[in-house]
N, C-alpha and C positions, 0 to 999 in steps of 0.2 A: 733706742740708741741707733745711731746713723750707723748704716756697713757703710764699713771701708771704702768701696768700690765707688760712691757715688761721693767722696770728697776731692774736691781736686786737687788739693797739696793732701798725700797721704802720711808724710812725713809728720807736719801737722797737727795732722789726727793723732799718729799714734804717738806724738810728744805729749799732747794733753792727755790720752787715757794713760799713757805711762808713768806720767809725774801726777797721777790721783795720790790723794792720801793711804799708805796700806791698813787693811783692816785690822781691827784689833786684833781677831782672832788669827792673826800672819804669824807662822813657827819662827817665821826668821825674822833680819833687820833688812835681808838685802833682796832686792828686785827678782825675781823669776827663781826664785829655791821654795823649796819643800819637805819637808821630811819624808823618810822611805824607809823606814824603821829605826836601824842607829845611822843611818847614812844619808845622806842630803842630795835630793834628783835638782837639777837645774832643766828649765826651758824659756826659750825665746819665740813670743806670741808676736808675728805680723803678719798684717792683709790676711785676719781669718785664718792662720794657720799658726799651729802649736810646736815647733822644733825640739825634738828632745836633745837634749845634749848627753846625760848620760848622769853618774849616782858616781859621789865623792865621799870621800872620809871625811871631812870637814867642809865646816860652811865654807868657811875663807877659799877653800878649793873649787868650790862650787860654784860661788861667787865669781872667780877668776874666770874660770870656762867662761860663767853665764857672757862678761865682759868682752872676751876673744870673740865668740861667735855671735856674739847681738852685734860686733863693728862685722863681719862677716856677713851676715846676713840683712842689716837693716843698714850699715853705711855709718859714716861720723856723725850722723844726726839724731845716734842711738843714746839714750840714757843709761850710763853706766855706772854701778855701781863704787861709791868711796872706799879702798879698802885701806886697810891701818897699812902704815910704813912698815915697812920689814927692812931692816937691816941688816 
């Protein structure tokens, strides 16, 4: 796999490794969550570096965070997670 460092649009980059396929074996449906026993940890991965954001009662919670701080830290060119309408 190519680092980061040597693509000239990193943006890019981290758009194709981000829209990969998730693997089967993924806890969740949404981009950068995990489970952390009954709680769900979210993190946002650019340029080699792993951002925690922090453990949510729920995915959809998790999800949101993940969404706020990947436009934070990565810009409008982040992939963000679809979450259901809330009304």
């Amino acid at each position: 796999m190519t680092h980061y460092s040597l693509v000239p649009d990193q943006i890019a980059y981290y758009r194709r490794m981000a829209s990969r396929p998730k693997s089967p074996n993924a806890t969740s449906i949404y981009k950068g969550l995990t489970t952390r026993g009954a709680k769900w940890g979210a993190t946002v991965n650019f340029k080699g570096r792993r951002y925690y954001i922090g453990t949510f009662a729920t995915e959809v919670e998790a999800a949101r965070a993940y969404n706020k701080h990947a436009l934070r830290i990565i810009g409008p060119g982040a992939i963000f997670n679809q979450l259901p309408n809330e009304s």
